[in-house]
MARDRENVEX-471465 format. One record per residue: residue number from 1; residue in one letter; z negated, y, x negated of N, C-alpha, C in turn. Coordinates in pm, whole numbers, plus 50000, padded with zeros to 5 digits. Example, Ala and Ser with C-alpha at 12.3 -4.5 7.8 and 13.67 -1.06 7.14 Angstrom:
<pts>
1; a; 49220; 49431; 48681; 49220; 49550; 48770; 49220; 49670; 48680
2; s; 49292; 49775; 48715; 49286; 49894; 48633; 49213; 50003; 48710
</pts>
This chain:
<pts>
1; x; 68285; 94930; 12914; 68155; 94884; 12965; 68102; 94989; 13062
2; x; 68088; 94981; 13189; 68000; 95060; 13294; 67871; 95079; 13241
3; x; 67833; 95221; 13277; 67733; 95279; 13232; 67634; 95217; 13364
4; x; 67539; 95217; 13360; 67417; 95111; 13437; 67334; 95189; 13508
5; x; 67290; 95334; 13403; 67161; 95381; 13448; 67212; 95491; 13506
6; x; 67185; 95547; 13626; 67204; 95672; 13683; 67161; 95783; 13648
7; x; 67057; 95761; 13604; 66978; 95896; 13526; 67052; 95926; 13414
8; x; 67142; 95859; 13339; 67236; 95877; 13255; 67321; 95962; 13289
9; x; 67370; 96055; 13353; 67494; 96130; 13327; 67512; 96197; 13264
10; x; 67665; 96229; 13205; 67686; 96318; 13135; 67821; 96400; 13175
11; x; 67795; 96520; 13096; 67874; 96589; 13124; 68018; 96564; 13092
12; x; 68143; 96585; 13199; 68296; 96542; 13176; 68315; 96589; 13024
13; x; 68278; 96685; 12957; 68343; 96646; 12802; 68263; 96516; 12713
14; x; 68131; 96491; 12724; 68038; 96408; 12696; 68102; 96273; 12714
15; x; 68129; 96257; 12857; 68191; 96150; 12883; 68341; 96095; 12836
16; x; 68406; 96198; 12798; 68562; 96187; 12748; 68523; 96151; 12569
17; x; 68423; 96215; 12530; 68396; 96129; 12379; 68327; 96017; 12419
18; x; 68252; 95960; 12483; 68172; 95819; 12495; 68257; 95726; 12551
19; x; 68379; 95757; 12550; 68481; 95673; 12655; 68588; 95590; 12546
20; x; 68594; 95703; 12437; 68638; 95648; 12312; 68633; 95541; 12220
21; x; 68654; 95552; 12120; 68576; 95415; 12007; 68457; 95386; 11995
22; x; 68392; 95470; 12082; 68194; 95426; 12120; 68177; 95276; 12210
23; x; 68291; 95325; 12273; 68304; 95210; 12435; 68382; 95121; 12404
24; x; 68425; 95050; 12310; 68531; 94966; 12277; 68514; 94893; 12447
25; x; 68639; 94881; 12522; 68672; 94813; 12642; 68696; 94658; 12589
26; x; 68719; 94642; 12510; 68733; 94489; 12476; 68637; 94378; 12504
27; x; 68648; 94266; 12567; 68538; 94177; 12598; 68521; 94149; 12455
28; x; 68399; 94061; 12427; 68347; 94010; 12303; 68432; 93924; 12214
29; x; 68481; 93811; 12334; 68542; 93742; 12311; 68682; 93797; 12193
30; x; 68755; 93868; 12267; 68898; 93954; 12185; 68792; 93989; 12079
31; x; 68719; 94067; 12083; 68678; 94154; 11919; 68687; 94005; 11836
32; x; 68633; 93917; 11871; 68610; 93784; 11766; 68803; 93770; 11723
33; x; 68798; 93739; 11795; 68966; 93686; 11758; 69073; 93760; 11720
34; x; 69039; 93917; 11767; 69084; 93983; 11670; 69038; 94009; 11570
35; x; 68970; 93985; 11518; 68895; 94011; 11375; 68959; 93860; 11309
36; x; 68967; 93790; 11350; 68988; 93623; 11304; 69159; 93629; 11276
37; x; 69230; 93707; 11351; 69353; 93725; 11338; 69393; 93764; 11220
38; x; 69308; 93879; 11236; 69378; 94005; 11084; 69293; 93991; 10954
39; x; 69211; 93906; 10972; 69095; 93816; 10872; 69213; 93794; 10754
40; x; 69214; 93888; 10621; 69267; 93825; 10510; 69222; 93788; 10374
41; x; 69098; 93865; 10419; 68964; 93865; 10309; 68848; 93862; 10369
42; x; 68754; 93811; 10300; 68634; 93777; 10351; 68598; 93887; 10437
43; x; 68495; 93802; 10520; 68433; 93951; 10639; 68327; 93970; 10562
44; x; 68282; 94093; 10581; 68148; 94110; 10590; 68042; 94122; 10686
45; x; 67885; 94137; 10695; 67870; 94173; 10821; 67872; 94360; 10857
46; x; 67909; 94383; 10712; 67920; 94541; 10778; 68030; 94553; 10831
47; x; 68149; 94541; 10820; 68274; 94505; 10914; 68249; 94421; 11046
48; x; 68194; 94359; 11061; 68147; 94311; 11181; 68044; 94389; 11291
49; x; 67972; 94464; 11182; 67873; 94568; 11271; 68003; 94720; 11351
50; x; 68117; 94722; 11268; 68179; 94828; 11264; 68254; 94797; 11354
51; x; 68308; 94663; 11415; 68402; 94627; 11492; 68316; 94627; 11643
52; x; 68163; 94611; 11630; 68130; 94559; 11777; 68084; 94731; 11822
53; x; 68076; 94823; 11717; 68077; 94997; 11787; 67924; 94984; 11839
54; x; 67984; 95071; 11939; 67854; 95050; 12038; 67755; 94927; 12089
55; x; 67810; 94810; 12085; 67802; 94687; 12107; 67671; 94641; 11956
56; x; 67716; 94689; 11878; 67633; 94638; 11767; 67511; 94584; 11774
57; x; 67383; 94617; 11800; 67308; 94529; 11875; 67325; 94352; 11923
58; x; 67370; 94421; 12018; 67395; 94299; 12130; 67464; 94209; 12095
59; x; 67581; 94247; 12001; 67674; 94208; 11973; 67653; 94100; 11831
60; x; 67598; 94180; 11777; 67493; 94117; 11661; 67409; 93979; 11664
61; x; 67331; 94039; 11799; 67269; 93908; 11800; 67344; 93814; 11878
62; x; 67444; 93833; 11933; 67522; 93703; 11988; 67558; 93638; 11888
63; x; 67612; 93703; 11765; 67688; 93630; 11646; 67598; 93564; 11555
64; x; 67502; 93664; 11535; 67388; 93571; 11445; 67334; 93436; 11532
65; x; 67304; 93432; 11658; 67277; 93326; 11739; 67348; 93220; 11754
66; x; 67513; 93246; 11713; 67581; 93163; 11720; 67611; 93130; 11620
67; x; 67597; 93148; 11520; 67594; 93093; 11394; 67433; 93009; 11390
68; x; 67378; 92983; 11445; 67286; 92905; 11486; 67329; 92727; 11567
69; x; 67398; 92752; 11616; 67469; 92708; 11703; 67541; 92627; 11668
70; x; 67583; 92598; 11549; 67742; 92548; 11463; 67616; 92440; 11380
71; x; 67682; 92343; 11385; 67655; 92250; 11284; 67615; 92291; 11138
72; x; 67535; 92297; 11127; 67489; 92340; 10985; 67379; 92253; 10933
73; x; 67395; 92239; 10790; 67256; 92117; 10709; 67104; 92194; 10804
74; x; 67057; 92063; 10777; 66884; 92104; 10767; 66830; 92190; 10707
75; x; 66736; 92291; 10774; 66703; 92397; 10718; 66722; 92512; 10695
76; x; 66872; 92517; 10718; 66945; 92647; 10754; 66929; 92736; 10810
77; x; 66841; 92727; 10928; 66824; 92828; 11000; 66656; 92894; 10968
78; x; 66672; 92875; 10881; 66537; 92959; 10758; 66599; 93091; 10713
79; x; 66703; 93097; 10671; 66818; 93175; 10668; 66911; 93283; 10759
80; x; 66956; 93142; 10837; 67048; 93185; 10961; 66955; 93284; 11088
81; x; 66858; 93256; 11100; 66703; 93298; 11198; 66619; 93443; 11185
82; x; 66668; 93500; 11015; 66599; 93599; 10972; 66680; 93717; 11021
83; x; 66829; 93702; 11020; 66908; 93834; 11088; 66851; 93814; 11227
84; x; 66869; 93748; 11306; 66797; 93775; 11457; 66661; 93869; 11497
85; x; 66584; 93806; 11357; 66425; 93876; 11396; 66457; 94010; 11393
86; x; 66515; 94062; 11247; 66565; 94171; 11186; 66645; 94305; 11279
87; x; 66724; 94232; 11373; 66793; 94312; 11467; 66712; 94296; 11628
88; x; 66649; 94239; 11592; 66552; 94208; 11778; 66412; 94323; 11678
89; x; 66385; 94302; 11614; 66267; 94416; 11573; 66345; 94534; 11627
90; x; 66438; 94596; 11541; 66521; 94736; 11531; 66542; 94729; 11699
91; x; 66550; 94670; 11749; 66590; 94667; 11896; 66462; 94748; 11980
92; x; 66362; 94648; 11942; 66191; 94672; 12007; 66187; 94851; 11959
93; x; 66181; 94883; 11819; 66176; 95003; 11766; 66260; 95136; 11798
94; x; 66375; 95143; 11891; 66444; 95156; 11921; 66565; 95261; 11856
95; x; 66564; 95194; 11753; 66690; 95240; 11653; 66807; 95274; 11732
96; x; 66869; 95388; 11632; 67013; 95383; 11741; 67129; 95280; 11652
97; x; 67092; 95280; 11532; 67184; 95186; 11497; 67177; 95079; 11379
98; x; 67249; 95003; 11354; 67112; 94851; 11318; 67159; 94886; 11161
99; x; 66996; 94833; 11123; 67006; 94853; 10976; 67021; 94719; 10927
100; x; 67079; 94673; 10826; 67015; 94534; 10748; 67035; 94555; 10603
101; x; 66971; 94488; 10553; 66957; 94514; 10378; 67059; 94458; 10353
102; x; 67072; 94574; 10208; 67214; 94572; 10120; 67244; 94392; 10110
103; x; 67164; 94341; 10083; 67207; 94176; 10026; 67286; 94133; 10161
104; x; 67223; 94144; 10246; 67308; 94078; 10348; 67424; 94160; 10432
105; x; 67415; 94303; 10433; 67531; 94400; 10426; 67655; 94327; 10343
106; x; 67634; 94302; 10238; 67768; 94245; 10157; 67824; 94093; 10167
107; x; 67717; 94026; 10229; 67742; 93898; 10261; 67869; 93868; 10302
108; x; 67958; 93779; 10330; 68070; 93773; 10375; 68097; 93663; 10390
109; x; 68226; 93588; 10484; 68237; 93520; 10563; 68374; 93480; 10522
110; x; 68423; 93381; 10463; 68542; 93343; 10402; 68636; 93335; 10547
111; x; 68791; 93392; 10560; 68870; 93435; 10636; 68890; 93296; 10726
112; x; 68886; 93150; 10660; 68892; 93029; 10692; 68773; 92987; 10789
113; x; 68631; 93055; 10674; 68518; 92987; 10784; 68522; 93073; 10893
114; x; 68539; 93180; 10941; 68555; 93329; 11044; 68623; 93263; 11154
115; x; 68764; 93175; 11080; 68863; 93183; 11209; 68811; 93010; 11230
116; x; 68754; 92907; 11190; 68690; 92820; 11248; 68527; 92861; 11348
117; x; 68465; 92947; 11324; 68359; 93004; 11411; 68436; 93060; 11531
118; x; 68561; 93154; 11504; 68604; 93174; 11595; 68672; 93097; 11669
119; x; 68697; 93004; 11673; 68776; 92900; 11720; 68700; 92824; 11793
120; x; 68564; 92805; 11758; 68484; 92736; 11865; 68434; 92844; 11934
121; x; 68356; 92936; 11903; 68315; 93016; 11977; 68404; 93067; 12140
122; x; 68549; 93141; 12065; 68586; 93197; 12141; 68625; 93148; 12299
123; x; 68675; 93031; 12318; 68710; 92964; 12453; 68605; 92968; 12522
124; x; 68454; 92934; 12458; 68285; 92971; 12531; 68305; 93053; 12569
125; x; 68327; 93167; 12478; 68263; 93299; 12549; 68390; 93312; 12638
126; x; 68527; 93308; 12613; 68668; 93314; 12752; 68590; 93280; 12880
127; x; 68508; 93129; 12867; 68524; 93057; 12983; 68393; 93174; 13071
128; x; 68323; 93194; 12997; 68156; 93261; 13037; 68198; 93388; 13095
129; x; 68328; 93458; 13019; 68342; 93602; 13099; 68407; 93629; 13185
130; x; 68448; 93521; 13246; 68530; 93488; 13401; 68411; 93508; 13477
131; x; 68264; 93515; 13417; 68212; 93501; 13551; 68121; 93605; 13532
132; x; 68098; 93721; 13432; 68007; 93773; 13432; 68057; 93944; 13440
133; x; 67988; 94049; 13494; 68016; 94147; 13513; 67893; 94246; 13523
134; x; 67901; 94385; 13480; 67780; 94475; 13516; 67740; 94420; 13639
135; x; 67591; 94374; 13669; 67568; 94380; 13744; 67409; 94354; 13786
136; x; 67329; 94356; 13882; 67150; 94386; 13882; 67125; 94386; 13762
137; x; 67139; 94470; 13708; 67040; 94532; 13538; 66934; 94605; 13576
138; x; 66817; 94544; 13568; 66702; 94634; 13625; 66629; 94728; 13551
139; x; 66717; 94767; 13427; 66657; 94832; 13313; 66732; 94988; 13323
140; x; 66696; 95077; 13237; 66787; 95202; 13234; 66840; 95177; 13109
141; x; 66938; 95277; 13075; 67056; 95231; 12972; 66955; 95147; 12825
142; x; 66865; 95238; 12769; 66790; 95223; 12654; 66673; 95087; 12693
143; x; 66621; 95106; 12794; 66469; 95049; 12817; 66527; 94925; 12791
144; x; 66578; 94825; 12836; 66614; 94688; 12791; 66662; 94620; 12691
145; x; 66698; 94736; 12632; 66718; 94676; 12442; 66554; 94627; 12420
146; x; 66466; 94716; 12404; 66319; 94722; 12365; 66253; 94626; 12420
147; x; 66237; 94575; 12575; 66245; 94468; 12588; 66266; 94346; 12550
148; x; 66404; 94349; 12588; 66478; 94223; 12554; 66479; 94190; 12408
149; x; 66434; 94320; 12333; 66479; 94245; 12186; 66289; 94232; 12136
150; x; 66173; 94283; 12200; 66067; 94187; 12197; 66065; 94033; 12257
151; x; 66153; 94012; 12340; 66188; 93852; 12368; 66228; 93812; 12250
152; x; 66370; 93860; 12242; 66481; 93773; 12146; 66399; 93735; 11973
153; x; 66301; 93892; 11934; 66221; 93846; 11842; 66156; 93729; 11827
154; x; 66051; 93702; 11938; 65989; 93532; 11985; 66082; 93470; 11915
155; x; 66199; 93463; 11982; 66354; 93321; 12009; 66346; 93324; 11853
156; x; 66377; 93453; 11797; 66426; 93461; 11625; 66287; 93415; 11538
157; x; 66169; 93410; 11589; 66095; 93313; 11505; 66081; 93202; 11495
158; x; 66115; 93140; 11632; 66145; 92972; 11690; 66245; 92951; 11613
159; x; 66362; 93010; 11575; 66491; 92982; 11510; 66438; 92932; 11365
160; x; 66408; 93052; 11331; 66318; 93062; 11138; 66234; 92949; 11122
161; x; 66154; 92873; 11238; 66044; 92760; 11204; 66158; 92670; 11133
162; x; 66085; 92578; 11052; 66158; 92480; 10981; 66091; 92332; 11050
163; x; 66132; 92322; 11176; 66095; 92202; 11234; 66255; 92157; 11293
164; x; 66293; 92051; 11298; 66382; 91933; 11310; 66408; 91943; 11502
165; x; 66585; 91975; 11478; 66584; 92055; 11660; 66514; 92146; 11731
166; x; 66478; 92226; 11590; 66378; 92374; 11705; 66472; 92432; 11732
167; x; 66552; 92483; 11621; 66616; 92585; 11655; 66751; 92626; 11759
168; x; 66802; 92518; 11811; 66916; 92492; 11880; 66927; 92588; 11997
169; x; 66821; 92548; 12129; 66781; 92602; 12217; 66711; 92753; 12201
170; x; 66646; 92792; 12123; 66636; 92964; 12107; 66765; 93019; 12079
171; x; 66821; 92943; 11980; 66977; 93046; 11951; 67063; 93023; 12066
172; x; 67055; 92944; 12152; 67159; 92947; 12272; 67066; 93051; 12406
173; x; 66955; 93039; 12387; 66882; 93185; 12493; 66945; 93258; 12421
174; x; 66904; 93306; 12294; 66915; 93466; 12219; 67032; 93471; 12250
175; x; 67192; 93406; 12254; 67265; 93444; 12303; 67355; 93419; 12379
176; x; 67273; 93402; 12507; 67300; 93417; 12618; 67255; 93564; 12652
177; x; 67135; 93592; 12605; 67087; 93700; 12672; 67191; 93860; 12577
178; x; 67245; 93801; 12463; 67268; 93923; 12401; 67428; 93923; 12441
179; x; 67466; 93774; 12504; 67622; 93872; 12586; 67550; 93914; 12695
180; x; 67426; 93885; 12767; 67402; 93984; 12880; 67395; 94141; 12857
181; x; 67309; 94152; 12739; 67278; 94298; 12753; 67451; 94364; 12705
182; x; 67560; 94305; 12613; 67683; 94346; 12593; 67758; 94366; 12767
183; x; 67686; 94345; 12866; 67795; 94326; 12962; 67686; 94432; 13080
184; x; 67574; 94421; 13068; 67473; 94444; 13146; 67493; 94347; 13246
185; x; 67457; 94256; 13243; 67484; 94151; 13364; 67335; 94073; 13383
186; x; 67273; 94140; 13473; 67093; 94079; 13510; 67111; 93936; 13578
187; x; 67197; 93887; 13588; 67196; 93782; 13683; 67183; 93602; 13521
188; x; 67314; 93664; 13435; 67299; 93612; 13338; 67174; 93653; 13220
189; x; 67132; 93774; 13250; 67022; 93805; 13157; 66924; 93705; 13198
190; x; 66848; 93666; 13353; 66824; 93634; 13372; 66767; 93442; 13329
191; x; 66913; 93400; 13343; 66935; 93325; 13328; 66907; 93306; 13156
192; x; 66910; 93355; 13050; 66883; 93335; 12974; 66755; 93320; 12880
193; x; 66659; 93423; 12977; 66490; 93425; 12996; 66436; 93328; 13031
194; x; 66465; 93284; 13152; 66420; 93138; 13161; 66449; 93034; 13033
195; x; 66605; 93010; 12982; 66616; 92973; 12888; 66530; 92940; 12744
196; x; 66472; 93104; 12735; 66401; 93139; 12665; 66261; 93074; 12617
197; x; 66215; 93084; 12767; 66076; 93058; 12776; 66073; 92896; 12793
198; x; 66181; 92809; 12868; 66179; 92679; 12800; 66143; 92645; 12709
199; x; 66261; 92706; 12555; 66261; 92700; 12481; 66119; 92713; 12361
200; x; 66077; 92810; 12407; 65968; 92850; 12338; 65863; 92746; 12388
201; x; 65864; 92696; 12516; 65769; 92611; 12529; 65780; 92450; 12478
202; x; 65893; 92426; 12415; 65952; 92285; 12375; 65888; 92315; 12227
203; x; 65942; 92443; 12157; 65904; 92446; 11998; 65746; 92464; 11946
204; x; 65665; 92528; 12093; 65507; 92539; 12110; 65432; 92414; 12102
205; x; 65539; 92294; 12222; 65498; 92152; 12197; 65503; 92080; 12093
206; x; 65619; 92091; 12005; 65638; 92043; 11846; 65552; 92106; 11758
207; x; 65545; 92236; 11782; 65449; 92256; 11651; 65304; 92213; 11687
208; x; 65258; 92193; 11814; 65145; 92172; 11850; 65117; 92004; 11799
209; x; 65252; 91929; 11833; 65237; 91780; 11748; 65261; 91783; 11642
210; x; 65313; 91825; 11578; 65267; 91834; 11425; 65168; 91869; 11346
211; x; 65117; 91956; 11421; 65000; 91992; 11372; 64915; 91919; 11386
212; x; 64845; 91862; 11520; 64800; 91693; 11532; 64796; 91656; 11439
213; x; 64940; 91554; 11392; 64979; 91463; 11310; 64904; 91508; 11170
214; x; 64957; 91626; 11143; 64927; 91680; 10968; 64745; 91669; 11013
215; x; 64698; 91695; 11070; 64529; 91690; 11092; 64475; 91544; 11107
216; x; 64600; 91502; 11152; 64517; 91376; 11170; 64542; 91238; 11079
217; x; 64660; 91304; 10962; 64663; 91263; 10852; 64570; 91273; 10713
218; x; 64518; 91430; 10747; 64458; 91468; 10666; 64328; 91435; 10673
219; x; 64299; 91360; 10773; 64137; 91282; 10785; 64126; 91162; 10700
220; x; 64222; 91127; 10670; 64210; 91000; 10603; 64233; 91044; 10440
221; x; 64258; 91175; 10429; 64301; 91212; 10295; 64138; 91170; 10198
222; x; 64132; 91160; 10052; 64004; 91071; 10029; 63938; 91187; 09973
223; x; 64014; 91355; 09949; 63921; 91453; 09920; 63881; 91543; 10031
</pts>
Protein backbone atom coordinates (compact mmCIF):
# COMPACT_ATOMS: atom_id res chain seq x y z
CA UNK A 1 0.00 0.00 0.00
CA UNK A 2 1.61 3.58 -0.95
CA UNK A 3 2.11 5.74 1.77
CA UNK A 4 -0.26 9.00 0.90
CA UNK A 5 0.90 11.64 3.26
CA UNK A 6 4.16 13.41 2.64
CA UNK A 7 4.66 14.69 5.91
CA UNK A 8 5.01 11.04 6.68
CA UNK A 9 8.52 10.10 6.12
CA UNK A 10 10.53 7.91 7.56
CA UNK A 11 13.68 7.04 8.03
CA UNK A 12 15.33 4.04 5.47
CA UNK A 13 15.51 1.65 8.56
CA UNK A 14 11.82 2.77 9.66
CA UNK A 15 10.78 2.15 6.34
CA UNK A 16 12.46 -1.41 5.81
CA UNK A 17 10.30 -2.52 9.10
CA UNK A 18 6.90 -0.83 7.82
CA UNK A 19 7.46 -2.54 4.51
CA UNK A 20 7.13 -5.88 6.24
CA UNK A 21 4.10 -7.80 7.76
CA UNK A 22 2.73 -4.18 8.71
CA UNK A 23 2.16 -3.60 4.83
CA UNK A 24 0.72 -6.85 3.83
CA UNK A 25 0.96 -6.06 -0.29
CA UNK A 26 -1.94 -8.28 -0.82
CA UNK A 27 -5.20 -6.78 -2.29
CA UNK A 28 -8.23 -7.50 0.04
CA UNK A 29 -9.61 -9.55 -2.17
CA UNK A 30 -6.48 -12.53 -1.88
CA UNK A 31 -6.43 -12.01 2.08
CA UNK A 32 -10.28 -13.28 1.82
CA UNK A 33 -9.51 -16.26 -0.21
CA UNK A 34 -6.65 -17.01 1.29
CA UNK A 35 -8.00 -17.30 4.52
CA UNK A 36 -11.07 -19.33 2.81
CA UNK A 37 -8.45 -21.67 1.35
CA UNK A 38 -6.56 -22.75 4.45
CA UNK A 39 -10.00 -22.33 6.48
CA UNK A 40 -10.02 -25.82 8.46
CA UNK A 41 -11.57 -24.64 11.57
CA UNK A 42 -13.72 -22.08 12.37
CA UNK A 43 -12.45 -18.40 11.93
CA UNK A 44 -12.51 -16.16 14.36
CA UNK A 45 -12.67 -12.51 14.19
CA UNK A 46 -9.40 -12.29 16.00
CA UNK A 47 -7.75 -14.25 13.17
CA UNK A 48 -9.34 -12.10 10.84
CA UNK A 49 -8.17 -8.88 12.62
CA UNK A 50 -4.57 -10.65 12.47
CA UNK A 51 -4.70 -11.42 8.77
CA UNK A 52 -5.83 -7.78 7.57
CA UNK A 53 -2.30 -6.31 9.77
CA UNK A 54 -2.24 -2.96 9.16
CA UNK A 55 -5.42 -2.98 7.19
CA UNK A 56 -7.44 -3.88 10.31
CA UNK A 57 -9.59 -1.00 10.49
CA UNK A 58 -10.53 -0.64 7.09
CA UNK A 59 -10.42 -3.93 6.56
CA UNK A 60 -12.79 -4.66 9.33
CA UNK A 61 -15.26 -2.60 8.34
CA UNK A 62 -15.39 -3.85 4.81
CA UNK A 63 -16.11 -7.36 6.27
CA UNK A 64 -18.48 -6.44 8.91
CA UNK A 65 -20.35 -4.38 6.06
CA UNK A 66 -20.40 -7.18 4.04
CA UNK A 67 -21.74 -9.42 6.12
CA UNK A 68 -24.54 -6.95 5.97
CA UNK A 69 -24.85 -7.48 2.57
CA UNK A 70 -25.56 -11.38 2.38
CA UNK A 71 -28.94 -12.50 2.74
CA UNK A 72 -29.67 -12.85 6.18
CA UNK A 73 -33.32 -13.27 8.31
CA UNK A 74 -34.99 -10.11 9.53
CA UNK A 75 -33.43 -8.36 12.11
CA UNK A 76 -30.10 -9.40 11.88
CA UNK A 77 -28.50 -6.57 11.42
CA UNK A 78 -29.29 -5.56 15.19
CA UNK A 79 -26.38 -7.74 15.57
CA UNK A 80 -24.52 -7.69 12.34
CA UNK A 81 -24.55 -3.36 12.67
CA UNK A 82 -23.01 -3.26 16.26
CA UNK A 83 -19.30 -4.36 15.04
CA UNK A 84 -19.40 -1.41 12.50
CA UNK A 85 -20.39 1.29 15.15
CA UNK A 86 -17.75 -0.37 17.46
CA UNK A 87 -14.81 -0.08 14.94
CA UNK A 88 -16.03 3.41 13.22
CA UNK A 89 -16.06 4.81 17.06
CA UNK A 90 -12.27 3.36 17.69
CA UNK A 91 -11.64 4.89 14.29
CA UNK A 92 -13.15 8.62 15.33
CA UNK A 93 -10.98 8.02 18.76
CA UNK A 94 -8.07 7.28 17.06
CA UNK A 95 -6.89 3.99 18.33
CA UNK A 96 -3.97 2.39 16.84
CA UNK A 97 -5.47 -0.85 16.98
CA UNK A 98 -9.11 -2.16 17.10
CA UNK A 99 -10.42 -3.43 20.18
CA UNK A 100 -13.67 -5.61 20.38
CA UNK A 101 -15.02 -7.48 23.35
CA UNK A 102 -13.99 -10.86 24.37
CA UNK A 103 -17.64 -12.29 23.27
CA UNK A 104 -17.22 -11.32 19.92
CA UNK A 105 -13.25 -11.81 19.80
CA UNK A 106 -14.16 -15.60 20.01
CA UNK A 107 -16.99 -15.57 17.73
CA UNK A 108 -16.28 -17.66 14.77
CA UNK A 109 -17.20 -18.37 11.40
CA UNK A 110 -17.73 -22.08 10.38
CA UNK A 111 -14.86 -22.93 7.53
CA UNK A 112 -18.09 -23.69 5.11
CA UNK A 113 -19.93 -20.40 5.95
CA UNK A 114 -16.20 -18.31 5.41
CA UNK A 115 -15.64 -19.98 2.06
CA UNK A 116 -19.43 -19.26 0.88
CA UNK A 117 -18.97 -15.33 2.04
CA UNK A 118 -15.94 -15.68 0.31
CA UNK A 119 -17.19 -16.86 -2.70
CA UNK A 120 -19.57 -14.14 -3.21
CA UNK A 121 -17.67 -11.52 -1.98
CA UNK A 122 -14.48 -12.17 -3.63
CA UNK A 123 -15.13 -11.75 -7.64
CA UNK A 124 -16.83 -8.04 -6.23
CA UNK A 125 -14.08 -7.00 -4.73
CA UNK A 126 -11.60 -8.82 -8.07
CA UNK A 127 -13.88 -6.90 -10.34
CA UNK A 128 -13.68 -3.31 -8.10
CA UNK A 129 -9.77 -3.56 -7.84
CA UNK A 130 -9.14 -3.42 -11.52
CA UNK A 131 -10.11 -0.06 -11.12
CA UNK A 132 -9.02 1.40 -8.01
CA UNK A 133 -5.58 2.69 -6.92
CA UNK A 134 -3.85 5.26 -4.33
CA UNK A 135 -5.06 8.03 -5.51
CA UNK A 136 -6.59 12.06 -4.59
CA UNK A 137 -6.69 11.14 -0.81
CA UNK A 138 -7.15 14.47 0.57
CA UNK A 139 -6.43 13.38 4.06
CA UNK A 140 -2.87 12.76 5.77
CA UNK A 141 -2.03 9.20 6.64
CA UNK A 142 -4.11 9.26 10.24
CA UNK A 143 -6.66 12.30 9.68
CA UNK A 144 -9.14 10.20 7.52
CA UNK A 145 -9.64 7.26 9.63
CA UNK A 146 -11.25 9.93 12.26
CA UNK A 147 -13.21 11.27 9.74
CA UNK A 148 -14.33 8.72 7.78
CA UNK A 149 -15.04 6.53 10.66
CA UNK A 150 -17.40 9.60 12.20
CA UNK A 151 -19.28 8.93 8.80
CA UNK A 152 -19.17 5.18 8.75
CA UNK A 153 -20.48 5.48 12.59
CA UNK A 154 -23.87 7.38 11.12
CA UNK A 155 -23.94 4.27 8.27
CA UNK A 156 -23.36 1.71 11.49
CA UNK A 157 -26.44 3.15 13.23
CA UNK A 158 -28.67 3.11 10.03
CA UNK A 159 -27.45 -0.59 9.83
CA UNK A 160 -28.47 -1.35 13.81
CA UNK A 161 -32.14 0.44 13.17
CA UNK A 162 -34.56 -2.43 13.02
CA UNK A 163 -36.60 -1.06 10.11
CA UNK A 164 -37.41 -3.40 6.96
CA UNK A 165 -34.57 -2.52 3.95
CA UNK A 166 -32.68 0.05 6.04
CA UNK A 167 -29.91 -1.57 6.31
CA UNK A 168 -28.78 -2.70 2.78
CA UNK A 169 -27.63 0.63 1.38
CA UNK A 170 -25.47 1.90 4.57
CA UNK A 171 -23.59 -1.45 4.55
CA UNK A 172 -22.81 -1.12 0.82
CA UNK A 173 -21.50 2.89 1.54
CA UNK A 174 -19.63 1.62 4.76
CA UNK A 175 -18.01 -0.58 2.41
CA UNK A 176 -17.30 1.00 -0.25
CA UNK A 177 -15.72 3.60 1.64
CA UNK A 178 -13.66 1.10 3.88
CA UNK A 179 -12.02 -0.59 0.62
CA UNK A 180 -11.34 3.13 -0.06
CA UNK A 181 -9.53 4.03 2.93
CA UNK A 182 -7.67 0.08 2.49
CA UNK A 183 -6.42 1.43 -0.91
CA UNK A 184 -6.43 5.27 -0.26
CA UNK A 185 -8.34 5.83 -3.33
CA UNK A 186 -10.39 9.53 -2.95
CA UNK A 187 -12.03 9.11 -6.11
CA UNK A 188 -13.86 5.84 -4.78
CA UNK A 189 -13.92 7.29 -1.24
CA UNK A 190 -15.76 9.71 -2.74
CA UNK A 191 -18.00 7.88 -4.35
CA UNK A 192 -19.03 6.15 -1.39
CA UNK A 193 -19.99 9.47 0.67
CA UNK A 194 -22.36 10.35 -1.58
CA UNK A 195 -23.56 6.82 -1.19
CA UNK A 196 -23.66 7.48 2.26
CA UNK A 197 -25.57 10.43 2.55
CA UNK A 198 -28.28 8.92 0.12
CA UNK A 199 -28.51 6.41 2.25
CA UNK A 200 -28.92 8.11 5.38
CA UNK A 201 -31.41 10.24 3.74
CA UNK A 202 -33.73 7.15 2.55
CA UNK A 203 -33.51 5.61 6.36
CA UNK A 204 -34.25 9.51 7.79
CA UNK A 205 -37.38 9.22 5.37
CA UNK A 206 -38.54 5.77 6.86
CA UNK A 207 -38.06 6.51 10.20
CA UNK A 208 -39.68 9.83 9.72
CA UNK A 209 -42.87 7.62 8.23
CA UNK A 210 -43.06 5.54 10.78
CA UNK A 211 -43.06 7.62 13.16
CA UNK A 212 -46.13 9.42 11.49
CA UNK A 213 -47.83 6.18 11.26
CA UNK A 214 -47.05 5.00 15.09
CA UNK A 215 -48.49 8.80 16.04
CA UNK A 216 -51.03 8.63 14.05
CA UNK A 217 -52.12 5.33 15.25
CA UNK A 218 -51.76 6.23 18.55
CA UNK A 219 -54.52 8.96 18.27
CA UNK A 220 -57.05 6.66 18.00
CA UNK A 221 -55.58 4.58 20.89
CA UNK A 222 -58.80 4.90 23.62
CA UNK A 223 -56.19 5.75 26.60
Amino acid sequence: MAAIDAEDKMKPEEAAVHSTADNDPRPLSQVFEDLSLTATAPVSFTELEDAFTDRSFAALLTFFAILNLLPLPPGTGVVTGIPLVLVSVQMVMGRESVWLPAFMRTKTISPDRFRLVSDKVVPWLKWLERYIRPRNWPFGRRQGDRWLGAFTTILGMSVVLPMPLSNWLPALATAIIGIALCERDGRLMFGGLVLGVVSIGIVTGFAFIAASVLAYAASFWPF
